[in-house]
C-alpha positions as CSV (number, residue, x, y, z in Angstrom):
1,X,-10.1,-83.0,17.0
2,X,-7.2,-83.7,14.9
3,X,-3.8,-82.6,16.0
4,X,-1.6,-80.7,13.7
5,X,1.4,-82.5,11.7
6,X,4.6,-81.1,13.7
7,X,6.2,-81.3,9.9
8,X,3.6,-79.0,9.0
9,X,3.7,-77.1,11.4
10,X,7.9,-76.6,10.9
11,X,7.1,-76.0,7.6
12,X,4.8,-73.0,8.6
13,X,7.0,-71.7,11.0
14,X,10.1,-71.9,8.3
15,X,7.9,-69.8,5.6
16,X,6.6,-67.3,8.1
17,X,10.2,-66.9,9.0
18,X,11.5,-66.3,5.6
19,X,8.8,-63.9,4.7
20,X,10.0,-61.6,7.5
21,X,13.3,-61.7,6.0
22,X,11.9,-60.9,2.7
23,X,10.0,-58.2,4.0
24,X,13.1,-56.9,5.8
25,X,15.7,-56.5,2.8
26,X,13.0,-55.2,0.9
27,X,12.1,-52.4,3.3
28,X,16.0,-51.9,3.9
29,X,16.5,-51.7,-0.3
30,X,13.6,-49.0,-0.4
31,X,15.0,-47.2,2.5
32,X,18.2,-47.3,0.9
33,X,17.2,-46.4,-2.6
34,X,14.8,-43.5,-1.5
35,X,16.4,-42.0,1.8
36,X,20.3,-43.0,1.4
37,X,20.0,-42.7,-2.2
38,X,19.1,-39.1,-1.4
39,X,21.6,-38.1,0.8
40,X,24.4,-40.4,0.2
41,X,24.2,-41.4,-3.3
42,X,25.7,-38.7,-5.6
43,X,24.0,-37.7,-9.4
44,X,26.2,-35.8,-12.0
45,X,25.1,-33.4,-14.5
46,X,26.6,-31.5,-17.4
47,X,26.0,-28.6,-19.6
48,X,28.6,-25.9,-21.6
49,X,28.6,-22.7,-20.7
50,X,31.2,-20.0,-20.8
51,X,33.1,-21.5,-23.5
52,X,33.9,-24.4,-21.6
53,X,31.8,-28.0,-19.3
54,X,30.1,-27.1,-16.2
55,X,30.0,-30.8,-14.4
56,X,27.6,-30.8,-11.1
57,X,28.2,-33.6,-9.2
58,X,25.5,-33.7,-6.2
59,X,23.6,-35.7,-3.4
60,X,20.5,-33.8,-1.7
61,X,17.2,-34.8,-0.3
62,X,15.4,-32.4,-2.9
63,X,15.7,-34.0,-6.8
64,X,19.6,-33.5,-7.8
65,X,18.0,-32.8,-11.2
66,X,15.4,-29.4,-10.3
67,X,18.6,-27.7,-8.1
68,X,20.9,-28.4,-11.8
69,X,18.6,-27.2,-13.6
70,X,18.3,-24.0,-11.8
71,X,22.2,-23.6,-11.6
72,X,22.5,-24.1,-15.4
73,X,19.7,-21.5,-15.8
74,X,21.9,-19.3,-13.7
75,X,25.1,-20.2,-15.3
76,X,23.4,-19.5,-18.8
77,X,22.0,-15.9,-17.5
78,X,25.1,-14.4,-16.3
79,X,26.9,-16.0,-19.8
80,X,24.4,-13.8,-21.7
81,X,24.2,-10.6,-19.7
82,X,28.5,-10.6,-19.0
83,X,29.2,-11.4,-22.3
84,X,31.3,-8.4,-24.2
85,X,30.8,-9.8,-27.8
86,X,26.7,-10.1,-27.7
87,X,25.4,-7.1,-28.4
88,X,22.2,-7.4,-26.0
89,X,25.1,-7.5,-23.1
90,X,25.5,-4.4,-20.4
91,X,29.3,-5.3,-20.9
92,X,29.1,-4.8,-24.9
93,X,27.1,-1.8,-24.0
94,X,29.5,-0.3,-21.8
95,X,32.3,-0.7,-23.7
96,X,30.8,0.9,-27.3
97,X,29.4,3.9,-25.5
98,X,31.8,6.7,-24.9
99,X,29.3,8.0,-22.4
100,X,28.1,6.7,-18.7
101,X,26.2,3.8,-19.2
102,X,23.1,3.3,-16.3
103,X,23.5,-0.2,-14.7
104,X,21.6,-2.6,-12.6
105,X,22.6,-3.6,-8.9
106,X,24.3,-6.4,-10.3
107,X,26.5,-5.3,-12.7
108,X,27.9,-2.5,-10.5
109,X,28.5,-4.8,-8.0
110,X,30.6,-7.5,-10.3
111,X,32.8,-4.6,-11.8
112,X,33.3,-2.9,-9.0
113,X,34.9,-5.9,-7.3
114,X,36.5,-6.4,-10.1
115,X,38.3,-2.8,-9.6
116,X,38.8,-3.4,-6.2
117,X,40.9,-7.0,-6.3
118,X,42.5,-5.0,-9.1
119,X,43.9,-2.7,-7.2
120,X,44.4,-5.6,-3.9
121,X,46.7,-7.4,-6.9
122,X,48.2,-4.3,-8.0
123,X,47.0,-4.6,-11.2
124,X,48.2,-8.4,-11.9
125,X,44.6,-9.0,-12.3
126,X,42.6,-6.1,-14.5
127,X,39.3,-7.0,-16.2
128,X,39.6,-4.1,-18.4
129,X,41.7,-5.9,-20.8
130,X,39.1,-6.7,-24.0
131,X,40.8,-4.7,-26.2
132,X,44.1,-6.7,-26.1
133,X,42.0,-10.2,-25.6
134,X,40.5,-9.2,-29.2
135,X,43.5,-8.4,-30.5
136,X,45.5,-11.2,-29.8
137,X,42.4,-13.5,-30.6
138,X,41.5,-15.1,-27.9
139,X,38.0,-13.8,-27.8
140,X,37.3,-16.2,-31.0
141,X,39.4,-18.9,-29.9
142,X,37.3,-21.9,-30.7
143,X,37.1,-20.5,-34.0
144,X,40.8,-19.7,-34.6
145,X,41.8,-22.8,-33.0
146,X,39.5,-24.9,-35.7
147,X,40.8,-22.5,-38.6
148,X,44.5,-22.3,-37.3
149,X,44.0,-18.5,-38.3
150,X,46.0,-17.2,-35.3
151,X,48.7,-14.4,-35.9
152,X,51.0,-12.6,-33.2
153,X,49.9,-8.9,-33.2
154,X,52.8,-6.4,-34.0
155,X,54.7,-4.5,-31.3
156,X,52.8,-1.3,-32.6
157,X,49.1,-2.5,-32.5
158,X,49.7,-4.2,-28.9
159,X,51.3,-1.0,-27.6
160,X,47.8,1.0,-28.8
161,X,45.7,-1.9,-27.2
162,X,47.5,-1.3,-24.1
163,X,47.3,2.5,-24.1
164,X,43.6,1.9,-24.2
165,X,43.0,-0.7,-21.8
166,X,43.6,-0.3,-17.8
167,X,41.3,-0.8,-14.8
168,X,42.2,2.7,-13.9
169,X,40.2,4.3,-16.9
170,X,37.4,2.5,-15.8
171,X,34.9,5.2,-13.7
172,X,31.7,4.3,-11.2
173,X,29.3,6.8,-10.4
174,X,28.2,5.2,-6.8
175,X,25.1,7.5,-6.4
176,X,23.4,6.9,-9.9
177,X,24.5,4.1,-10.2
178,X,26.3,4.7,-13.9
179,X,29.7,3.2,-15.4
180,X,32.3,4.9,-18.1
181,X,35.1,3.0,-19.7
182,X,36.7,5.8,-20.9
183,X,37.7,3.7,-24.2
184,X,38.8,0.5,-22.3
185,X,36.5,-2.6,-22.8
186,X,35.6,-4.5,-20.2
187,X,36.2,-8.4,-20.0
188,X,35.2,-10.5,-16.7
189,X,36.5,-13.6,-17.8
190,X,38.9,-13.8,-14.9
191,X,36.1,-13.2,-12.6
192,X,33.0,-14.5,-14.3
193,X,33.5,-18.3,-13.2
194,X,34.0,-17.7,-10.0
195,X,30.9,-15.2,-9.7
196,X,28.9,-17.8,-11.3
197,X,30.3,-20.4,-8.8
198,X,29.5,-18.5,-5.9
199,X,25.8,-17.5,-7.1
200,X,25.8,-22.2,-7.9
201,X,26.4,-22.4,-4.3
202,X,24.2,-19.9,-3.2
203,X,21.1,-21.9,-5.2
204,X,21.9,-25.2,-4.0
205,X,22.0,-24.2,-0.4
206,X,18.6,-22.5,-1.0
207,X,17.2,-25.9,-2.5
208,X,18.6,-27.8,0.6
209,X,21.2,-26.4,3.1
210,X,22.7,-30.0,3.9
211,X,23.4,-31.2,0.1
212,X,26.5,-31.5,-0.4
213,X,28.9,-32.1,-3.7
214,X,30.5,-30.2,-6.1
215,X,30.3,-27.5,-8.9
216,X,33.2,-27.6,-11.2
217,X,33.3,-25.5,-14.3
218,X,36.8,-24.2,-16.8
219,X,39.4,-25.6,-13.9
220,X,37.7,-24.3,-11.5
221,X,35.5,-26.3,-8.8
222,X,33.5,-25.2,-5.3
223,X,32.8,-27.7,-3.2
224,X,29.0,-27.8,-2.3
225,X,29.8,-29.9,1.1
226,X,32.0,-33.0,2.1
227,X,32.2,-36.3,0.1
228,X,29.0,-38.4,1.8
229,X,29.0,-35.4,4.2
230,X,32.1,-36.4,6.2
231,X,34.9,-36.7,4.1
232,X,37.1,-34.7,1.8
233,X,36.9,-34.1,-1.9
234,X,40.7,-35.2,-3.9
235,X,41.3,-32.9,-6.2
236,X,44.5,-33.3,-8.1
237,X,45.9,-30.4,-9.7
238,X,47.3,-30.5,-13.1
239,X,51.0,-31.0,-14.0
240,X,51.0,-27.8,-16.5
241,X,53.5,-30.0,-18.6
242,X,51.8,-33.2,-18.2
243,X,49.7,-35.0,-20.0
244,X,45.9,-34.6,-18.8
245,X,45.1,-36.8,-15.9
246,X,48.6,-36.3,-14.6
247,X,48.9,-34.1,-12.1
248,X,51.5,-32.5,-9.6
249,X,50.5,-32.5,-6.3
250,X,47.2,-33.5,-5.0
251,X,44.7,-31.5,-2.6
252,X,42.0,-32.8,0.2
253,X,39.4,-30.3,0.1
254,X,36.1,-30.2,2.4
255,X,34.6,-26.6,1.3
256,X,35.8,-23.6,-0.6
257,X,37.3,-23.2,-4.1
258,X,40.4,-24.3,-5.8
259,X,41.0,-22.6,-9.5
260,X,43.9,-22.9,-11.5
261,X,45.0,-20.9,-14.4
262,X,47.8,-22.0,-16.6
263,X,49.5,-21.7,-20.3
264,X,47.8,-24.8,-21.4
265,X,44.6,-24.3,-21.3
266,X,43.7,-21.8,-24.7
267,X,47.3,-20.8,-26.4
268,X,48.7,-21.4,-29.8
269,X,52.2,-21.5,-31.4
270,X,54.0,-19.8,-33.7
271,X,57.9,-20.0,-34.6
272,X,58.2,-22.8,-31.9
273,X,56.6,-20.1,-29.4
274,X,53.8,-20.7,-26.8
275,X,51.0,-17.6,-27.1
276,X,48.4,-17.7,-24.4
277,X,45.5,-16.2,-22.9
278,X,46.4,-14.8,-19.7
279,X,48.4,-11.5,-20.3
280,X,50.4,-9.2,-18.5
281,X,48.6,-5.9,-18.4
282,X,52.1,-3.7,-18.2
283,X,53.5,-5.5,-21.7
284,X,50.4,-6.7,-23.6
285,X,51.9,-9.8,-24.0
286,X,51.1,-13.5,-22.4
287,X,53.2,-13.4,-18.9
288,X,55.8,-15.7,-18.9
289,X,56.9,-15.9,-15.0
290,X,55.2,-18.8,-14.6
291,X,53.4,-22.0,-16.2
292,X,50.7,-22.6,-13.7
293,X,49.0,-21.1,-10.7
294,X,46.5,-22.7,-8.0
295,X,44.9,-20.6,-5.6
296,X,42.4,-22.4,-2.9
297,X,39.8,-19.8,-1.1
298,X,36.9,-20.0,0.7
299,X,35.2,-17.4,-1.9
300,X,35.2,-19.1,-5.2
301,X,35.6,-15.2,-6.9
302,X,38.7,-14.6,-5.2
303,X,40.3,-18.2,-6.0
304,X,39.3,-17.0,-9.9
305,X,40.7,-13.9,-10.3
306,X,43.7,-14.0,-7.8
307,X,45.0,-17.4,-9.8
308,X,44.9,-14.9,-12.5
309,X,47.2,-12.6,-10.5
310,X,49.3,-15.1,-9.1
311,X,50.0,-16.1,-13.0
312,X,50.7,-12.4,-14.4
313,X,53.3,-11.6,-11.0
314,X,54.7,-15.3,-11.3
315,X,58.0,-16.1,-9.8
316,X,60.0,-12.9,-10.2
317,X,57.1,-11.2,-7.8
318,X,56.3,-14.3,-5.6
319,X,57.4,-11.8,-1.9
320,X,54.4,-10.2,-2.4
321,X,52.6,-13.0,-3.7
322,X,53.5,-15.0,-0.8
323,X,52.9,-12.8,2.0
324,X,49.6,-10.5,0.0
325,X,47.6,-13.1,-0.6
326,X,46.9,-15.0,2.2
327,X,45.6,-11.5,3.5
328,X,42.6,-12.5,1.0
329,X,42.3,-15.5,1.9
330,X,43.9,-17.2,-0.7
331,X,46.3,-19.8,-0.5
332,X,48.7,-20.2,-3.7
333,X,50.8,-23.3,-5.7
334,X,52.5,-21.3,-8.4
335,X,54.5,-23.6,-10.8
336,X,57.7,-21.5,-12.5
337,X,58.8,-22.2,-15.9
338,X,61.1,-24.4,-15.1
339,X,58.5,-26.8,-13.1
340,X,60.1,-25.5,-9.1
341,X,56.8,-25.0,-6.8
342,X,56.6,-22.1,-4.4
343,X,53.8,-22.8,-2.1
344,X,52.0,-20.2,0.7
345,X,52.9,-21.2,3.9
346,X,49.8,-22.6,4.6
347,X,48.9,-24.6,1.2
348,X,50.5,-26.9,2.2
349,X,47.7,-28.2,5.1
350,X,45.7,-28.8,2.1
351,X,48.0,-31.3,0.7
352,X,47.1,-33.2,3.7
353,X,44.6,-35.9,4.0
354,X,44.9,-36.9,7.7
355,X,44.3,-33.2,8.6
């Protein structure tokens, strides 16, 4: 019987040897590309809603793309039902009826804790301001903005918008579950974001509990879980005076919420004058006590609406900024007018990344 060539043989050994390794890399490239890819590898999505881009950035082991889609849907359903210029809205309903208005679960939920973090913020934040939003023209702004249409109100017609407006006149009946405005309109702008933030977390965890990303809509994001599920998220926060992309501090974030709300974000000028959207319910006017405030919270509703309140109270009321707040969890940055930070004591630890 004839022996087998050793060469051969070699040869054999060499291509069984490098088939194995083939074999190998391409197991480890489908593992990676189907297992890792799922939990490690992030996919980003877009969409605008609420005036404004909704960004989802996410890694999970169900399809990124069915959990985005389900947020969106959620994002787009609280848009139409919150909104107080559609007509089909509860809030367009409530505020054109001069009688109690029946609501649903929901709704009587979102306002009143609207009414209650009014009264927590003594009124800095009030989200029964639509009458003075309207009037000043930020309720069309993409409109006005494209037209260059915008006026400043006279001293009269913003002192009758603010005789009308107030989250004391607005009135919850508890038991049937019915709502009067009493002639104030609604607007949940400075709460909406945040709701819908909280209800894009609340989806994705039903989806899959251990995904983990972000959510990040208007200036506002929630963190869905870690970076690659171990690290944190840098999230710089704008220099109000800046140029976009250039920011003024930077934070490490892991969970929770960071919102920021500032003059530069919807505002026009007139007579060398900066106009913007966030107004000071006593005056009627834009507040001017500060430029910029950041607020980081573990509930992405109160980061919302106390950055709003941080804003209207600005530097002049920063005492009871400084030692309300935290009570609520929230953690502030407020930027005065002329660019000095005042920080909680404890925003600071998120300024860390070794922490």
């Amino acid at each position: 019987m004839q022996q087998p060539d050793p060469k051969e043989i070699m040869i054999l050994n060499r291509i069984v040897v490098f088939s194995v390794i083939v074999l190998f890399i391409i197991i480890a490239a489908i593992y990676l590309l189907f297992v890792s890819g799922k939990t490690g590898q992030y996919s980003d999505f877009e969409d605008y809603i609420f005036g404004t881009y909704v960004r989802i950035r996410i890694s999970s082991k169900v399809n990124p793309s069915t959990i985005s889609k389900a947020i969106f849907n959620e994002m787009k359903r609280l848009e139409k039902k919150f909104d107080p210029y559609i007509e089909s809205s509860i809030i367009y309903k409530l505020n054109h009826s001069e009688d109690w208005v029946e609501v649903d679960d929901e709704t009587l939920s979102v306002i009143d804790l609207a009414l209650k973090i009014a009264r927590d913020t003594e009124g800095a934040f009030d989200p029964a301001l639509g009458r003075l939003i309207q009037l000043w023209g930020f309720s069309k702004f993409t409109e006005r903005e494209a037209t260059g249409t915008f006026t400043v109100p006279s001293a009269s017609e913003i002192a009758e918008a603010v005789s009308n407006s107030g989250y004391q006149k607005i009135a919850i009946d508890y038991i049937n579950k019915k709502i009067k405005t009493n002639g104030a309109w609604i607007d949940l702008g400075g709460i909406l974001k945040g709701y819908a933030l909280k209800r894009a977390y609340q989806i994705a965890k039903e989806f899959d509990k251990s995904c983990h990303g972000f959510v990040e809509t208007g200036g506002q994001i929630m963190i869905l879980g870690p970076k690659y599920n171990k690290t944190h998220w840098v999230i710089g926060v704008r220099d109000p005076r800046g140029q976009p992309g250039e920011n003024i501090t930077i934070v490490y974030l892991s969970e929770g919420s960071i919102a920021t709300s500032g003059d530069y974000e919807r505002f026009f000028i007139v007579d060398n004058v900066r106009y913007h959207h966030i107004l000071d319910p006593r005056t009627g006017y834009p507040a001017n006590k500060a430029i910029s405030a950041t607020v980081i919270a573990g509930d992405p509703v109160i980061a919302d609406a106390f950055s709003t309140a941080a804003f209207v109270l600005g530097e002049d009321r920063w005492l009871f900024t400084r030692t309300v707040f935290p009570k609520y969890g929230a953690e502030v940055l407020l930027v005065t007018p002329k660019k000095q930070l005042l920080r909680t004591d404890n925003f600071r630890i998120y300024e860390m990344s070794d922490r």
